[in-house]
PDB file with one MODEL, atoms N, CA, C and O in Angstrom:
MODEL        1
ATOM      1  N   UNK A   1       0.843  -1.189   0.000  1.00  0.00           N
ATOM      2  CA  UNK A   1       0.000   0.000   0.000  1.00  0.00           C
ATOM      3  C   UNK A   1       0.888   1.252   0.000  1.00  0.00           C
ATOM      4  O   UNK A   1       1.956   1.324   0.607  1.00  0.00           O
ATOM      5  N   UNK A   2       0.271   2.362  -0.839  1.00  0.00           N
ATOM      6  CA  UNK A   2       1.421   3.713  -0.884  1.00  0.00           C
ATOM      7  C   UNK A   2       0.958   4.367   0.127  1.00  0.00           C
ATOM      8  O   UNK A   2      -0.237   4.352   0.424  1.00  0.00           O
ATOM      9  N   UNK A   3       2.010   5.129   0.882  1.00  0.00           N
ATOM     10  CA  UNK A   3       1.695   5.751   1.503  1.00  0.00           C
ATOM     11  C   UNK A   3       0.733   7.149   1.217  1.00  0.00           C
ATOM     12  O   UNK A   3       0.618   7.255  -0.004  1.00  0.00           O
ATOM     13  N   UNK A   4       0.209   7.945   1.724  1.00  0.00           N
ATOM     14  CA  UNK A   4      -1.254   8.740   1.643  1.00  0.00           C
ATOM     15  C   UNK A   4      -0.529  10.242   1.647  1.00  0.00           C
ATOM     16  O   UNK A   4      -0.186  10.400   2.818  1.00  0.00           O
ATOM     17  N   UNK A   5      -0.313  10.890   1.225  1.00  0.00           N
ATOM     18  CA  UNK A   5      -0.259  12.262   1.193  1.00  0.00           C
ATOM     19  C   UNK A   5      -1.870  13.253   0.804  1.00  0.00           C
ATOM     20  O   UNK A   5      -2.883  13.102   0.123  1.00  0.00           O
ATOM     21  N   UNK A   6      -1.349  14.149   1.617  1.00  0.00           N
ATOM     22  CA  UNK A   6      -2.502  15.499   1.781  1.00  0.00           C
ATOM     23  C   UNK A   6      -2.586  16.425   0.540  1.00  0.00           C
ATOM     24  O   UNK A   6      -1.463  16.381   0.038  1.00  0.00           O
ATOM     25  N   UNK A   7      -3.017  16.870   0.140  1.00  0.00           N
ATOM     26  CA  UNK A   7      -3.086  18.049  -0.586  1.00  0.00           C
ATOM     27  C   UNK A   7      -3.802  19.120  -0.336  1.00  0.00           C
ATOM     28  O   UNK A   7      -4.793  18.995  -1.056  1.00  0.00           O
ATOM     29  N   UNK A   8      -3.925  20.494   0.495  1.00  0.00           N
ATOM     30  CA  UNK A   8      -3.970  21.425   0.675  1.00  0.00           C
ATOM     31  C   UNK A   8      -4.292  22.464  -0.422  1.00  0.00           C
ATOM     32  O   UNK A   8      -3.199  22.829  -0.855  1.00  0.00           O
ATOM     33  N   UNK A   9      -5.510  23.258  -1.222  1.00  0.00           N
ATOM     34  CA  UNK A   9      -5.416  24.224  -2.413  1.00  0.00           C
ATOM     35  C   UNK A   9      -5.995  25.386  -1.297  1.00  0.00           C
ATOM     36  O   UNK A   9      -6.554  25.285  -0.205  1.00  0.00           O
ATOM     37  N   UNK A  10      -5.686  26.220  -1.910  1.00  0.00           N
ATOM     38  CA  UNK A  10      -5.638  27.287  -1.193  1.00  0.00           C
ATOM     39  C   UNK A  10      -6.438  28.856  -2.229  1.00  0.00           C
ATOM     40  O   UNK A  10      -5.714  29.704  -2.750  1.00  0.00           O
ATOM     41  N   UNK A  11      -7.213  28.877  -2.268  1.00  0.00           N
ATOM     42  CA  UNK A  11      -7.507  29.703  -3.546  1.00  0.00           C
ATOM     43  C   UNK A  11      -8.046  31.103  -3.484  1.00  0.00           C
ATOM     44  O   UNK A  11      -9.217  31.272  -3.143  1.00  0.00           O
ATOM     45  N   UNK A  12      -7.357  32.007  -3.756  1.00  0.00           N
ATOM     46  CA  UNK A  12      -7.475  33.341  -4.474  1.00  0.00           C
ATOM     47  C   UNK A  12      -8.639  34.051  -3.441  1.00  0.00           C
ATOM     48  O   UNK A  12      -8.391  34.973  -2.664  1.00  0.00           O
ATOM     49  N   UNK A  13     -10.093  33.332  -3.641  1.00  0.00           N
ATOM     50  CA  UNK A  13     -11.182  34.335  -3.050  1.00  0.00           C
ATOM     51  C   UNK A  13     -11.403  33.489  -1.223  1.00  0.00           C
ATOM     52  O   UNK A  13     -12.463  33.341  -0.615  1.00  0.00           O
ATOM     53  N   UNK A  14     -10.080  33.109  -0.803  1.00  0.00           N
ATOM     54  CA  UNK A  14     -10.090  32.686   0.591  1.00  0.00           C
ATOM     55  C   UNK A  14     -10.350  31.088   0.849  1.00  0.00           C
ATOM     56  O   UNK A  14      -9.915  30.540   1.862  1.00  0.00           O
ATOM     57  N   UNK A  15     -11.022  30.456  -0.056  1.00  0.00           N
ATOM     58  CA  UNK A  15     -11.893  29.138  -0.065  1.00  0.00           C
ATOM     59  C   UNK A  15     -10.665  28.049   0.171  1.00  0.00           C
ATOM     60  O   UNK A  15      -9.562  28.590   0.252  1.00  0.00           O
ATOM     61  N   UNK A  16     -10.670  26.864   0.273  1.00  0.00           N
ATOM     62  CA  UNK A  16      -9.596  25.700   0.392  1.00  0.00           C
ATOM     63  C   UNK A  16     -10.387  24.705   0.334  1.00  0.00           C
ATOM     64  O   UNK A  16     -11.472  24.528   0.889  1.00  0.00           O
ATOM     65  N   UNK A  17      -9.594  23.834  -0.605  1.00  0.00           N
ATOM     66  CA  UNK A  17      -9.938  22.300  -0.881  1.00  0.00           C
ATOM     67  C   UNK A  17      -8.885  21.535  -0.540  1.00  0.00           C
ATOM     68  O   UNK A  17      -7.767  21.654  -1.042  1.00  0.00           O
ATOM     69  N   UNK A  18      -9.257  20.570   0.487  1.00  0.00           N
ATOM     70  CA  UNK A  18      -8.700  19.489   1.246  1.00  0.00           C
ATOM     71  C   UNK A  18      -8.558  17.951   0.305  1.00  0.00           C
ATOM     72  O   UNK A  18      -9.685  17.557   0.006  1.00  0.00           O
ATOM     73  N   UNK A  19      -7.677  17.217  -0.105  1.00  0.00           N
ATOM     74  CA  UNK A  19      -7.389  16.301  -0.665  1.00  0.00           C
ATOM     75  C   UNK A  19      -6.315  15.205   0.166  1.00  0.00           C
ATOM     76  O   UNK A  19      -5.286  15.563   0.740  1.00  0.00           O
ATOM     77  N   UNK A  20      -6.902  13.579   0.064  1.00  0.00           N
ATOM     78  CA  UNK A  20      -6.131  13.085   0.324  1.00  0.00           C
ATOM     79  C   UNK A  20      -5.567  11.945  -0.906  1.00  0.00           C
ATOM     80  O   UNK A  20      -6.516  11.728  -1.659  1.00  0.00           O
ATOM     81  N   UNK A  21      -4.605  11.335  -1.241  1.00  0.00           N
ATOM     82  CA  UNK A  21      -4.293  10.815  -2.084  1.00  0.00           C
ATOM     83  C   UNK A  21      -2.803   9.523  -2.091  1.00  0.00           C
ATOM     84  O   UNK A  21      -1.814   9.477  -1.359  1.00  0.00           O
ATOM     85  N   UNK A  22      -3.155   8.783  -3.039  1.00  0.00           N
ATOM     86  CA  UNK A  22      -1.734   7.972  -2.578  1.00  0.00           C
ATOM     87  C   UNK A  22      -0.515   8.376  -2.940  1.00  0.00           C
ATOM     88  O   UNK A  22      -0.583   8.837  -4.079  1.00  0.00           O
ATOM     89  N   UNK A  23       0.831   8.434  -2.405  1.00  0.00           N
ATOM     90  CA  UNK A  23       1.736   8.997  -3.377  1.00  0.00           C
ATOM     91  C   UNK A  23       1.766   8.765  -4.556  1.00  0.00           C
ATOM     92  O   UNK A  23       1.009   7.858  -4.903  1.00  0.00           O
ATOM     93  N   UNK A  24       2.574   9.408  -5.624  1.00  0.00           N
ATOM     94  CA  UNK A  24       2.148   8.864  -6.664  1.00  0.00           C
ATOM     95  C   UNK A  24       3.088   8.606  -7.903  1.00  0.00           C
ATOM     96  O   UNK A  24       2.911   8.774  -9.109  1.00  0.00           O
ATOM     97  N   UNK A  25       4.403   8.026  -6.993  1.00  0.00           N
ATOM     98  CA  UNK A  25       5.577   7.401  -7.596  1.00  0.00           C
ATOM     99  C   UNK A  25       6.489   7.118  -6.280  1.00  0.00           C
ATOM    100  O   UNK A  25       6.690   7.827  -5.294  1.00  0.00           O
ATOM    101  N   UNK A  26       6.937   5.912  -6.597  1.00  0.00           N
ATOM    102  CA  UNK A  26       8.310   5.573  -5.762  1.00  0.00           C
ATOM    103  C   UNK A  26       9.477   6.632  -6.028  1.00  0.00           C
ATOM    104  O   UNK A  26       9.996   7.237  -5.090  1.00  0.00           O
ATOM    105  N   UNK A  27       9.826   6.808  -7.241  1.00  0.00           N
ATOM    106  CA  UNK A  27      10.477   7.761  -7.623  1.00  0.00           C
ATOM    107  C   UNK A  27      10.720   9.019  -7.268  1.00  0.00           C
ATOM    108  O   UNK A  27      10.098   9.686  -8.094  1.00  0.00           O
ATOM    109  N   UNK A  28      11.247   9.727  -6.541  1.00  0.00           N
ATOM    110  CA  UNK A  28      11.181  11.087  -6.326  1.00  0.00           C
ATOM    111  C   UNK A  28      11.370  11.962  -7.247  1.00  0.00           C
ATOM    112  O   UNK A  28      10.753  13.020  -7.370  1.00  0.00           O
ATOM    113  N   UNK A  29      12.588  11.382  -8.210  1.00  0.00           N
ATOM    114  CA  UNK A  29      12.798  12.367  -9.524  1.00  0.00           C
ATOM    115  C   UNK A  29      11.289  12.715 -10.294  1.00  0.00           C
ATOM    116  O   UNK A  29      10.961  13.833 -10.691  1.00  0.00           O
ATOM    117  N   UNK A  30      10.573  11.629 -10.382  1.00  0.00           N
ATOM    118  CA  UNK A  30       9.471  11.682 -11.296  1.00  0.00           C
ATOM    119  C   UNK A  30       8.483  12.560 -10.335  1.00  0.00           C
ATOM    120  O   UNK A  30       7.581  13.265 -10.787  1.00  0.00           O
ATOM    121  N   UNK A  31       8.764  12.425  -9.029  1.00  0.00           N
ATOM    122  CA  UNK A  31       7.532  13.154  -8.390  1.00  0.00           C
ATOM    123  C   UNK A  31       8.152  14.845  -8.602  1.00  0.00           C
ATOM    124  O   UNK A  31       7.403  15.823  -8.617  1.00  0.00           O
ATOM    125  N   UNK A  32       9.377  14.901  -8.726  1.00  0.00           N
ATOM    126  CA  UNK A  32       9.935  16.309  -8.916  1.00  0.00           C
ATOM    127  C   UNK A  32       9.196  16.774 -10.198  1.00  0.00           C
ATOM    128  O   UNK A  32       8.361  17.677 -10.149  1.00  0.00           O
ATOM    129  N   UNK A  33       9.538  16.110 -11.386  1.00  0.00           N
ATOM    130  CA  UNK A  33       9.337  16.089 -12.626  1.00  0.00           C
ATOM    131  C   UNK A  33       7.417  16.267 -13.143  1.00  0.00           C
ATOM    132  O   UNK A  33       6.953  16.793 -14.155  1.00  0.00           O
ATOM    133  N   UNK A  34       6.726  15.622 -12.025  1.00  0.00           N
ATOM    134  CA  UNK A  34       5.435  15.837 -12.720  1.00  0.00           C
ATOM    135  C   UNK A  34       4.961  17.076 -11.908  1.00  0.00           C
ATOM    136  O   UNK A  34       4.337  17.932 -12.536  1.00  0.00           O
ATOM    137  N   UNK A  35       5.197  17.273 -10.538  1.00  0.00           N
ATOM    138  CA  UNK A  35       4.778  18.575 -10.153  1.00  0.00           C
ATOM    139  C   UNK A  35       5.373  19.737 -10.808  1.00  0.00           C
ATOM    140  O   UNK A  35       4.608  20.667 -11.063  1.00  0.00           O
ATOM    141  N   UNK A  36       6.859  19.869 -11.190  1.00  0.00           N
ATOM    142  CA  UNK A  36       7.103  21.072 -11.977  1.00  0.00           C
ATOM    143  C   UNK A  36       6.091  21.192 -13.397  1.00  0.00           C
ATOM    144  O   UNK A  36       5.731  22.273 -13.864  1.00  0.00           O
ATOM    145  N   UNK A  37       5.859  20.348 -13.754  1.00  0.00           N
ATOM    146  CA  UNK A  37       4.784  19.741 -15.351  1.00  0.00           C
ATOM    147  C   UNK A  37       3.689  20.393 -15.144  1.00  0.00           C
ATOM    148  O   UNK A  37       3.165  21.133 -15.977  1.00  0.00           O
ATOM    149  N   UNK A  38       3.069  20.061 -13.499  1.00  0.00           N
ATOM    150  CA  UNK A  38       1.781  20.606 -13.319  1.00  0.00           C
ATOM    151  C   UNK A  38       1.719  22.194 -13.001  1.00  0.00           C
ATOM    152  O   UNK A  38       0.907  23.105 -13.163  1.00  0.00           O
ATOM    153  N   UNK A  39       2.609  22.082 -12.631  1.00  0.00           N
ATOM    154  CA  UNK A  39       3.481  24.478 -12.609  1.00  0.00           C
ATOM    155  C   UNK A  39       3.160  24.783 -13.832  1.00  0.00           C
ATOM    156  O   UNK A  39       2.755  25.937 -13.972  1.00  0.00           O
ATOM    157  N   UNK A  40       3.207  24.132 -14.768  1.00  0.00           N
ATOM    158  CA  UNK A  40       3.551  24.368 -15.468  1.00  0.00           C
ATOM    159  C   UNK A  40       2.616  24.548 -17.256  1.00  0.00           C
ATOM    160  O   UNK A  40       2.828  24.729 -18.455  1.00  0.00           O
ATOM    161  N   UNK A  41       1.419  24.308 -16.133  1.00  0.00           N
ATOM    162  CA  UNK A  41      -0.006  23.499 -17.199  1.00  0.00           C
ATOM    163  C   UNK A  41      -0.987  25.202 -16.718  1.00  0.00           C
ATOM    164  O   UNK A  41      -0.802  25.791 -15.653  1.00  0.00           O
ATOM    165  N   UNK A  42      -1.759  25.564 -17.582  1.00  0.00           N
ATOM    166  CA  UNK A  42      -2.495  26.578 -17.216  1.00  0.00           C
ATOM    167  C   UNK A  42      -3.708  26.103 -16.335  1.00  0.00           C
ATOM    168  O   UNK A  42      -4.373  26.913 -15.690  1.00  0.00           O
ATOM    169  N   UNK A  43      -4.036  24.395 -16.336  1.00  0.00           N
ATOM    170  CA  UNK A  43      -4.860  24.076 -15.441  1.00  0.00           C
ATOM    171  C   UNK A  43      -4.010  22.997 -14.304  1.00  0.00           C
ATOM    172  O   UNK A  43      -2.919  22.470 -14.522  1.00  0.00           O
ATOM    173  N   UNK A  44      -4.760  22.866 -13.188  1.00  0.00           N
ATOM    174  CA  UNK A  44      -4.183  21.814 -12.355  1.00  0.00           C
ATOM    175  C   UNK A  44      -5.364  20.907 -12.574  1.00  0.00           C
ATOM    176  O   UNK A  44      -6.560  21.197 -12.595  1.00  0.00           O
ATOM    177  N   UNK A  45      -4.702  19.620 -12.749  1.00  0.00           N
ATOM    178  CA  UNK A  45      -5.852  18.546 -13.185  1.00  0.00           C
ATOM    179  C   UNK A  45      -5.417  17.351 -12.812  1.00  0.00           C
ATOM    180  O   UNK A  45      -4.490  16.644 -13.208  1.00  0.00           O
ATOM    181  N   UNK A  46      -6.808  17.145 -11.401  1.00  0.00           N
ATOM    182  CA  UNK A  46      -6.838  16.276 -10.090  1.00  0.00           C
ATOM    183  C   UNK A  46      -7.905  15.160 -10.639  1.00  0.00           C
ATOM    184  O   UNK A  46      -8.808  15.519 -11.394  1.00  0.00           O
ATOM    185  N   UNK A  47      -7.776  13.856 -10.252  1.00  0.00           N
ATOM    186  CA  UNK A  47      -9.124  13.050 -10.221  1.00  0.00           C
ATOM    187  C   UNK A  47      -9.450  12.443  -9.179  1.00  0.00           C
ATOM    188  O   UNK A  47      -9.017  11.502  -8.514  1.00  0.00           O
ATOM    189  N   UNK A  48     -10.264  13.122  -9.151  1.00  0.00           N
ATOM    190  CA  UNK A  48     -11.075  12.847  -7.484  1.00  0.00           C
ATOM    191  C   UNK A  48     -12.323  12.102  -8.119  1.00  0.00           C
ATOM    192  O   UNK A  48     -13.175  12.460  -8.933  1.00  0.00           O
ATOM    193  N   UNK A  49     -12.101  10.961  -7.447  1.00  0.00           N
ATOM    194  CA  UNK A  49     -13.568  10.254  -7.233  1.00  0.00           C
ATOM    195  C   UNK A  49     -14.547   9.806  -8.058  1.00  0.00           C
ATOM    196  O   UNK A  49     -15.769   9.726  -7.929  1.00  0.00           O
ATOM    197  N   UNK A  50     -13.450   9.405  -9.322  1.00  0.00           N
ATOM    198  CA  UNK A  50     -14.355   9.001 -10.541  1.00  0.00           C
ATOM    199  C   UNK A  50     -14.203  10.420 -11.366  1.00  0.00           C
ATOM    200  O   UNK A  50     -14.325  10.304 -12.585  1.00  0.00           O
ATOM    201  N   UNK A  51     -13.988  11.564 -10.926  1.00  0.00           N
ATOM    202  CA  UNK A  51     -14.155  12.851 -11.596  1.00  0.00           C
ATOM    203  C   UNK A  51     -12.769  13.367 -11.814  1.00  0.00           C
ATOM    204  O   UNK A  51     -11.729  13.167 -11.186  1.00  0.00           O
ATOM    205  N   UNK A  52     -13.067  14.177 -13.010  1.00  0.00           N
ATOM    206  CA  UNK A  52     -11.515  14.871 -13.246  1.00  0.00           C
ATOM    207  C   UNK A  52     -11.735  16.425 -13.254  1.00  0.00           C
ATOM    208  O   UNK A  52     -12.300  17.104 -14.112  1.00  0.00           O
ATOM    209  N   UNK A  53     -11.021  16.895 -11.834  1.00  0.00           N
ATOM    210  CA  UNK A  53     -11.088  18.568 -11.587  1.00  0.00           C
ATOM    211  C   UNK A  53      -9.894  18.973 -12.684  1.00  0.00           C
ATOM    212  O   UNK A  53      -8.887  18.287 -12.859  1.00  0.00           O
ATOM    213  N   UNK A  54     -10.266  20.521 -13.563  1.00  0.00           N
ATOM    214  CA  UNK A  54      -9.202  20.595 -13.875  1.00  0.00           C
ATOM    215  C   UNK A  54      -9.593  22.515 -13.768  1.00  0.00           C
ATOM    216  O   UNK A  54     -10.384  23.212 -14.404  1.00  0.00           O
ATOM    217  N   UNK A  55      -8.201  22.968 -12.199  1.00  0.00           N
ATOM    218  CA  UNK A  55      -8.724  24.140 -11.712  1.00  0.00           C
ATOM    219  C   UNK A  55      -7.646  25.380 -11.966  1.00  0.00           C
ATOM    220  O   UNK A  55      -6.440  25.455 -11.730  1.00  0.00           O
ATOM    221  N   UNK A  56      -8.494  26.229 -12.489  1.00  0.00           N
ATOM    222  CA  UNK A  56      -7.215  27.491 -13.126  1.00  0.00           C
ATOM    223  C   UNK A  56      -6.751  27.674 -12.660  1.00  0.00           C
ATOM    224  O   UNK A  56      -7.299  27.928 -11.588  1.00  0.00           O
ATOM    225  N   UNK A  57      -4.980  27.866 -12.627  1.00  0.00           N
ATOM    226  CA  UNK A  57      -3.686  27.997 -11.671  1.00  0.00           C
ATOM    227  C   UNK A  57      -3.594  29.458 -11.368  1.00  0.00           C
ATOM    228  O   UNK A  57      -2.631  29.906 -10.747  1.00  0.00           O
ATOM    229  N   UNK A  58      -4.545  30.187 -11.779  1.00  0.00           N
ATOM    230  CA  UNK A  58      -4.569  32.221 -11.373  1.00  0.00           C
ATOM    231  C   UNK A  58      -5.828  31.693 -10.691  1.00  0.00           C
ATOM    232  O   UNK A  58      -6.297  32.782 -10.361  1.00  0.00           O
ATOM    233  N   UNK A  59      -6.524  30.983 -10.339  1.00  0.00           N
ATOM    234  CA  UNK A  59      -7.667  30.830  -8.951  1.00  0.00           C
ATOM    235  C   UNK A  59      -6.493  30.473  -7.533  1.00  0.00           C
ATOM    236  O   UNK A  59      -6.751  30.997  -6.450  1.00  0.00           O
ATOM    237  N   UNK A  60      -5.316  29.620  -7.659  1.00  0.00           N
ATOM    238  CA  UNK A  60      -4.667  29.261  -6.946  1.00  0.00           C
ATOM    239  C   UNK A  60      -3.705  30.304  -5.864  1.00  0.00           C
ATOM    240  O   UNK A  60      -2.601  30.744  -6.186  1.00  0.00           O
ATOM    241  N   UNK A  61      -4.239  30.518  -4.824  1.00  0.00           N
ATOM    242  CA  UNK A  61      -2.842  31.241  -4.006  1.00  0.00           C
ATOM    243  C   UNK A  61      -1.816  30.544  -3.822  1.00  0.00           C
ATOM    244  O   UNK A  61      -0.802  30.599  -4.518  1.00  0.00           O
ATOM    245  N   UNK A  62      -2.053  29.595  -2.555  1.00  0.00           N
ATOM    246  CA  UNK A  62      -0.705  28.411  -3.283  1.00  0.00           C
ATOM    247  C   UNK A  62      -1.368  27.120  -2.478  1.00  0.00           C
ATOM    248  O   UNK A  62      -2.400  26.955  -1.826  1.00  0.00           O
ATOM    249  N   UNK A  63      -0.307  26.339  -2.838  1.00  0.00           N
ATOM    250  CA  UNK A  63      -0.575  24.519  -2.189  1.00  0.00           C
ATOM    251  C   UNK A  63       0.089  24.533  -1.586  1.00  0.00           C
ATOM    252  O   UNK A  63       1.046  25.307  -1.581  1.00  0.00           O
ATOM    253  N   UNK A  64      -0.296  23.150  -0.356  1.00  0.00           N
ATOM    254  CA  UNK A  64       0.391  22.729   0.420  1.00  0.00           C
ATOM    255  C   UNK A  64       0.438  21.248   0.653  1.00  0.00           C
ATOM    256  O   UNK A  64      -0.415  20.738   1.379  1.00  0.00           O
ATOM    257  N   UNK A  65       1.384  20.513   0.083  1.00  0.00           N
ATOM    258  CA  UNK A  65       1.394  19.120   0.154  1.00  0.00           C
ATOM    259  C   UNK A  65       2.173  18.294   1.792  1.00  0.00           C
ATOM    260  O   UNK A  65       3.190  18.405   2.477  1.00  0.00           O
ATOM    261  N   UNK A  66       1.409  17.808   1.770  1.00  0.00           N
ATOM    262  CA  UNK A  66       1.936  16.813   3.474  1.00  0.00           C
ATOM    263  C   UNK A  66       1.907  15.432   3.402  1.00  0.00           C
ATOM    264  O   UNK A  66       0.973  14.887   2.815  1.00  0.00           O
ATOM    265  N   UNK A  67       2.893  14.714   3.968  1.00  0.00           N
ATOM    266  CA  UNK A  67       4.139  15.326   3.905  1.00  0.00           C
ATOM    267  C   UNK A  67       5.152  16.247   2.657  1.00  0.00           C
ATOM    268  O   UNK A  67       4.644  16.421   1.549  1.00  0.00           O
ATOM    269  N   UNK A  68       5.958  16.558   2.817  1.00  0.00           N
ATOM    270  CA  UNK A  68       6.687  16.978   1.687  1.00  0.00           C
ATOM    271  C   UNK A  68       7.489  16.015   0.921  1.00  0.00           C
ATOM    272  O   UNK A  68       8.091  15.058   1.409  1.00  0.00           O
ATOM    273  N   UNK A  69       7.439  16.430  -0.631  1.00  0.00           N
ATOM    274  CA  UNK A  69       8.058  14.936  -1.141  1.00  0.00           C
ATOM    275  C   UNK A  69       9.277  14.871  -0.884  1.00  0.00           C
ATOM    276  O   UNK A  69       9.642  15.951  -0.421  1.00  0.00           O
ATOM    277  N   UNK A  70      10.177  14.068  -0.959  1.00  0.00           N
ATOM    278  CA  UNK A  70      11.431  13.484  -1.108  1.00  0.00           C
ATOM    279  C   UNK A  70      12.299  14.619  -1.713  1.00  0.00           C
ATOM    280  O   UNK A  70      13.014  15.454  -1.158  1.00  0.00           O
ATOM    281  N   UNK A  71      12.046  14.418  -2.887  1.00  0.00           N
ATOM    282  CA  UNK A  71      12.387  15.347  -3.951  1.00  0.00           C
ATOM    283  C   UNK A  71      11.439  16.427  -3.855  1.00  0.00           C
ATOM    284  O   UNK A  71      10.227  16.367  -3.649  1.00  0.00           O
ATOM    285  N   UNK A  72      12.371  17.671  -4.083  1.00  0.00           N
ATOM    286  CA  UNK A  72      11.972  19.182  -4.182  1.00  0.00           C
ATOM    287  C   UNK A  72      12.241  19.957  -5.264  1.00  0.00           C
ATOM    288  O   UNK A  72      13.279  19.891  -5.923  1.00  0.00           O
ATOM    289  N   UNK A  73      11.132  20.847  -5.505  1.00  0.00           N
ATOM    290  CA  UNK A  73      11.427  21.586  -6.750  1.00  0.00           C
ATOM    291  C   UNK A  73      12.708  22.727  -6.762  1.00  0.00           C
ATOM    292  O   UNK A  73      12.781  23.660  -5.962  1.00  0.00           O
ATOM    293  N   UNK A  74      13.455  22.515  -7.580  1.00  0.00           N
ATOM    294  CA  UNK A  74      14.812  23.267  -7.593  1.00  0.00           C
ATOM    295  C   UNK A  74      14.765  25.075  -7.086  1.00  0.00           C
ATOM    296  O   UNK A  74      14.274  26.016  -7.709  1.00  0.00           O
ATOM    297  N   UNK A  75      15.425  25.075  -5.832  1.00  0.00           N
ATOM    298  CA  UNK A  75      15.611  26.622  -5.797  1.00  0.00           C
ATOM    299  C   UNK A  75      14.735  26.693  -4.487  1.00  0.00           C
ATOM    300  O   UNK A  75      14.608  27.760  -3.887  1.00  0.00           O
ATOM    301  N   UNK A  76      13.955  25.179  -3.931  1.00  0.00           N
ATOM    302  CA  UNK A  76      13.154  25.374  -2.959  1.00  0.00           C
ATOM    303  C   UNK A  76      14.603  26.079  -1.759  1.00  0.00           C
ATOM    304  O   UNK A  76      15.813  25.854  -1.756  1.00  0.00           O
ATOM    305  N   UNK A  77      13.612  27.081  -0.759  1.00  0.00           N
ATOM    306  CA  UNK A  77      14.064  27.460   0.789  1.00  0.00           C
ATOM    307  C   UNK A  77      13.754  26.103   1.147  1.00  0.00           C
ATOM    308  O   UNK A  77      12.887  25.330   0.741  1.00  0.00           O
ATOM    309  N   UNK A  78      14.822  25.979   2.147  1.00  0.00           N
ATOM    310  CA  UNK A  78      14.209  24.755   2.948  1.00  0.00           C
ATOM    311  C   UNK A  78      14.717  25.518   4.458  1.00  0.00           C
ATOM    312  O   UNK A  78      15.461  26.459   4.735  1.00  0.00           O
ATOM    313  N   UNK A  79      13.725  24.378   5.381  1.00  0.00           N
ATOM    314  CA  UNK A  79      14.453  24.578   6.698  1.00  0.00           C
ATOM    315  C   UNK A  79      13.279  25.786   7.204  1.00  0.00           C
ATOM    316  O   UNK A  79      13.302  26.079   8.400  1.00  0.00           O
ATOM    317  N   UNK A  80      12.739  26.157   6.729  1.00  0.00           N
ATOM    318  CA  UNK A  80      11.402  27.685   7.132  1.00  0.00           C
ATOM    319  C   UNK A  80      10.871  27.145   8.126  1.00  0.00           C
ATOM    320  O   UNK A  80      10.917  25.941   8.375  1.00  0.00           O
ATOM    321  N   UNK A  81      10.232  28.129   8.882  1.00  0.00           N
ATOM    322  CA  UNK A  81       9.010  27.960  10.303  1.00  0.00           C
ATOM    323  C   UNK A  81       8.303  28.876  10.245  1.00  0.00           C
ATOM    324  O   UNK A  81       8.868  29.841   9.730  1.00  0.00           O
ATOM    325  N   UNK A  82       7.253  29.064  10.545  1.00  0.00           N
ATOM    326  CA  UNK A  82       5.640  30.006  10.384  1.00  0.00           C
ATOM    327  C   UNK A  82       6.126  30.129  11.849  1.00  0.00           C
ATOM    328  O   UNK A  82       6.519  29.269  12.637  1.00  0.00           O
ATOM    329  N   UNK A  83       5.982  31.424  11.961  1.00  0.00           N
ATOM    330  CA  UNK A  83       6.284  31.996  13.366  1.00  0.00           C
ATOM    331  C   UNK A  83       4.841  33.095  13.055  1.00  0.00           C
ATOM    332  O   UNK A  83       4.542  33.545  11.949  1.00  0.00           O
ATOM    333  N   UNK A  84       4.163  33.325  14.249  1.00  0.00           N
ATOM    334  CA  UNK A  84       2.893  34.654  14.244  1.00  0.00           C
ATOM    335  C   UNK A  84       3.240  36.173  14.673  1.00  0.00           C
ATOM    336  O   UNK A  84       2.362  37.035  14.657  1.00  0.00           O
TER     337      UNK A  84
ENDMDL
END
């Protein structure tokens, strides 16, 4: 069984959609490789539940995936803390 990661959307007019999902490669390179792909698409396009969301990336403030993958998109900060 793969392990379950979160997905977090976060969107533009305040709203958030909660996702859970299986990872979705052993690979980290490839998990690097399809999230920069999806940066990279004018839609983000999820299938949830028999259905395929596909949601404009200018609706998006940002994501938050949990855990974080393995592999990171190049140029990531690492090491940050949300302090109030």
């Amino acid at each position: 069984m793969k392990p379950i990661k979160h997905l977090y959307l976060y969107f533009q007019d305040g709203q958030r959609l909660a996702l859970k999902l299986p990872q979705q490669s052993d690979d980290p390179a490839a998990v690097a490789r399809a999230l920069r792909k999806q940066l990279e698409t004018p839609f983000l396009s999820i299938e949830v539940d028999g259905d395929l969301l596909l949601i404009p990336r200018e609706s998006i403030k940002y994501l938050q995936i949990c855990p974080m993958p393995v592999a990171l998109p190049e140029l990531t900060i690492q090491g940050a803390e949300v302090i109030d």
